[in-house]
N, C-alpha and C positions, 0 to 999 in steps of 0.2 A: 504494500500500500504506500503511494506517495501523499505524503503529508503537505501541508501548505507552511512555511517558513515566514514570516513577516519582515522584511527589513526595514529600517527606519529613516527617514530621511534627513541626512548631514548636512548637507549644504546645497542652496541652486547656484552656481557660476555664475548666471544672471552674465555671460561673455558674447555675448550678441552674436557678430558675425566670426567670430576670431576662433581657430581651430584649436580643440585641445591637441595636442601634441604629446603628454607625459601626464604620469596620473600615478599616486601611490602614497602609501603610508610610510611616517618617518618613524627613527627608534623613541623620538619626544614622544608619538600617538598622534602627531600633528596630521593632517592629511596635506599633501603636497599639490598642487595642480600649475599646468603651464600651458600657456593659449600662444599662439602664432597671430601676430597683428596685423601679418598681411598676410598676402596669397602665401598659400605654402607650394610650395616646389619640391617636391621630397621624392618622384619618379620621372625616368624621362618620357617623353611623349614623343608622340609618332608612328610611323609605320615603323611592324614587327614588334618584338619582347619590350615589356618593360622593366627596367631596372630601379632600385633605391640611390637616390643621390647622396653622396656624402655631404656636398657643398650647394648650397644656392646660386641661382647665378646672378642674383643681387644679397648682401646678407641680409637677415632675418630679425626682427624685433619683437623681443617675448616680453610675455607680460607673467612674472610668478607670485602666486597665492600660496597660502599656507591657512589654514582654521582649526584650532582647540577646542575643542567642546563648544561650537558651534560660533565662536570670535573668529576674525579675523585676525589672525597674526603676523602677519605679511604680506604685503603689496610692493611687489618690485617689477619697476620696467628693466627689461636688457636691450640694449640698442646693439645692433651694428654688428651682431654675432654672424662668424661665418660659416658655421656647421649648422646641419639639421640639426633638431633635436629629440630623443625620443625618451628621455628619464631624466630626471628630476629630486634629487635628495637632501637633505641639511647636512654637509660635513662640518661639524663641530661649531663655532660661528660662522662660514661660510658657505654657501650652494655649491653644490654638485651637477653643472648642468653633463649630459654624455650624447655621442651620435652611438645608434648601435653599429654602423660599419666603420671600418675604418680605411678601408680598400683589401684589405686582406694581407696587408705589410704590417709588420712589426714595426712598431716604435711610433707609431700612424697618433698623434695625440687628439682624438676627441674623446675625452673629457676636460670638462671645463670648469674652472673652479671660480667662483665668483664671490666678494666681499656682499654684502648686505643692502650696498650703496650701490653696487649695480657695477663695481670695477674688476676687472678679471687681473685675475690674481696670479696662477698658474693653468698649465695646458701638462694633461696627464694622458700616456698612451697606458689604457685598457682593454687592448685585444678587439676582436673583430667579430662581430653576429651574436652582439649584447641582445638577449632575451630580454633578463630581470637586471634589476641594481639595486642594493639596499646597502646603505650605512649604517653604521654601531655607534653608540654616544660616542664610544672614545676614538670616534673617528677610520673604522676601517673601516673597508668598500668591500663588498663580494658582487659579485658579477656571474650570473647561469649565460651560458650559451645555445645559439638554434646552428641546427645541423648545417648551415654555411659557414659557420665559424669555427665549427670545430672540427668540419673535412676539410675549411681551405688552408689558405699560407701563413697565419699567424700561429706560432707553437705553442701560445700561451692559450688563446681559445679553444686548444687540440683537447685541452683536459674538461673541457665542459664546466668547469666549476672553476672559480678563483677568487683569493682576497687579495685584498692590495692595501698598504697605508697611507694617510692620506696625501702622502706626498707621491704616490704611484709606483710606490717599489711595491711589487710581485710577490707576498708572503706567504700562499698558501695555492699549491693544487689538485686538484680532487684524483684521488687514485683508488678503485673500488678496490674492495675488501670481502674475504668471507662469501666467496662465491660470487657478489655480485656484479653484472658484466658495468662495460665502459658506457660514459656517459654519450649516447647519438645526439638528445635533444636536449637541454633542459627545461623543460613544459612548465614546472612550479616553483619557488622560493621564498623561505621564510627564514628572514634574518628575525628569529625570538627575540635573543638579547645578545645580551656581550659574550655566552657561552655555548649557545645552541644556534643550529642552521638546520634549518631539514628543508630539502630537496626530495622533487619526484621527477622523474624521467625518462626517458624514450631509451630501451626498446621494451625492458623488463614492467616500466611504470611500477619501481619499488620506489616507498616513502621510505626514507631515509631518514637518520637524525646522525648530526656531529656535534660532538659535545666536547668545548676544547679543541675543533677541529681533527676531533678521531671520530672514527666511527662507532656508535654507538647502541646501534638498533637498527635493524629495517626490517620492512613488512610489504606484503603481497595485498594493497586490499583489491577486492575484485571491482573497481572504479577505474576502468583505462581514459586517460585524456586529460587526466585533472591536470586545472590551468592554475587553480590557486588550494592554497590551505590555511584553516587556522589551527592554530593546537594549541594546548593546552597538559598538566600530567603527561596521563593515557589514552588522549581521547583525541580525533583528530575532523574536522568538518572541514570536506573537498567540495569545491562546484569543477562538474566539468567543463571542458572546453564546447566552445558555445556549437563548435561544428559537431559533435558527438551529442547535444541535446542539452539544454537548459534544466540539470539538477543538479542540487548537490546531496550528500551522502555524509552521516554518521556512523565512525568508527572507536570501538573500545581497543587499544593496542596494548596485546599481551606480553607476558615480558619475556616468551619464548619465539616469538617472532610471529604469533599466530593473531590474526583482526576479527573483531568482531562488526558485525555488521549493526547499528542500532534503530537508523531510519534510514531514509529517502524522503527528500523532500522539491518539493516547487518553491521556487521564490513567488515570494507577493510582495505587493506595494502597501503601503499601511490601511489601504482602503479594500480591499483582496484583490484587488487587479492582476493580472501576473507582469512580474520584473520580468525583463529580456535584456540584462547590462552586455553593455558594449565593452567594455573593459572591467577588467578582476585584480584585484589585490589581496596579499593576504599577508600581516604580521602580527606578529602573537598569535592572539587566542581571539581576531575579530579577522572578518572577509570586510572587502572595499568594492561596492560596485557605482561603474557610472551607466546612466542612461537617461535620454532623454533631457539633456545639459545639464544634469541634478547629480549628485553624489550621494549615495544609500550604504548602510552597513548594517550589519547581524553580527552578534557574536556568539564563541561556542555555548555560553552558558545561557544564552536564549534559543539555541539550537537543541541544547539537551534539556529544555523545558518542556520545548515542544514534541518532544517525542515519548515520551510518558504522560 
């Protein structure tokens, strides 16, 4: 039986014509958002294939927001940036803007680190066919990768998983363990806190946990596609990816490597509408969805209310 889940409504963008770009939760619980001011340019056009640009061919003017328990905490314009952009994070006092490519060369610097006041600080190279990004208080970066990054020319995307500090030195990369195969895709990522990471991924789609950056745990649940997670203890609430269908799934995680299944659920809008988000986030123990210019969230312990 699929249950109905309610999410609650965070914030409207209220961003008129202006494209979101990046969308996601910080380790503050802030929620982060980034609008494009002018046309976006982010494929090329024309006859045959289309490709992701790394570069505009005019630069780009962002606008980034930030909200805490439903305030505003930042408004900042960026001018005159010359990368796409497609994630958005708080490093320590400063912003994190990132391109996901980087042409598939090492040492390719889009990420971009920004003061508060809107001046760019540093240019950091983080690998190539950036998935997810999330920051730690104390300032590290991890970075999940999609299967262009980690079959093309950059070595450091090769591992699918990576931390970096904040000044863009390379400090951690992910090498399965305990029978579990190489990372093809990274589908989901959840920077907890300053000690836990759990990742789910292509080909096995096992939820992972690193704790300390060791391995810790993983699990088989029978949910393939999850694009985000929250968790919590033992217990772990995935929504799938929107192309395998619009649910998410409650799981009780054993500590012999075995899940338990506890619901299925529909998202709905606080009025029973059903949610169809366009984009998924997941840190900690709460999901992040945008739809419809608005920003919606659930968390696990409204997840496992609902299901008893």
């Amino acid at each position: 039986m699929i249950r109905p889940l309610h999410a609650r409504l965070l914030v409207d963008f209220a961003a008129g014509t202006a494209a979101l770009v990046a969308f996601g939760a910080g380790p503050d619980r802030a929620l982060y958002a980034l609008h494009a001011l002018k046309p976006v340019d982010y494929r090329t056009a024309g006859p045959g294939p289309s490709y992701p640009k790394i570069n505009p061919a005019r630069p780009q003017d962002y606008r980034a927001r930030a909200w805490l328990d439903g305030q505003c905490v930042l408004d900042l314009r960026i001018d005159g940036e010359r990368y796409n952009v497609h994630a958005l994070q708080p490093l320590g006092d400063d912003l994190l803007l990132a391109c996901a490519r980087s042409g598939g060369s090492a040492g390719r610097h889009n990420g971009r680190v920004y003061s508060r006041d809107g001046r760019l600080l540093r240019e950091l190279a983080l690998g190539d066919g950036i998935e997810h990004l999330q920051t730690t208080p104390r300032g590290a970066i991890w970075t999940g990768y999609f299967d262009e990054g980690v079959f093309g020319d950059d070595p450091v995307s090769a591992c699918g998983l990576a931390a970096w500090d904040a000044h863009g030195a390379n400090t951690y990369q992910y090498r399965p363990e305990d029978g579990l195969d190489a990372i093809c895709d990274c589908y989901a990522l959840n920077v907890a806190d300053e000690r836990e990471t759990w990742l789910c991924y292509y080909t096995e789609f096992a939820l992972v946990l690193l704790r300390e950056r060791r391995l810790a745990g993983h699990w088989r649940p029978p949910f393939e596609g999850a694009q985000a997670m929250a968790v919590r203890g033992r217990h772990a609430l995935m929504y799938r990816h929107p192309r395998r269908g619009h649910e998410a799934a409650l799981f009780r995680l054993e500590g012999d490597g075995r899940c338990a299944e506890l619901a299925r659920f529909e998202l709905r809008r606080e009025n029973g509408a059903p949610l169809r988000p366009e984009r998924v986030d997941g840190r900690g123990d709460t999901l992040y969805f945008v739809a419809d210019g608005c920003a919606w969230t659930v968390s696990l312990e409204e997840a496992m209310a609902a299901a008893f």
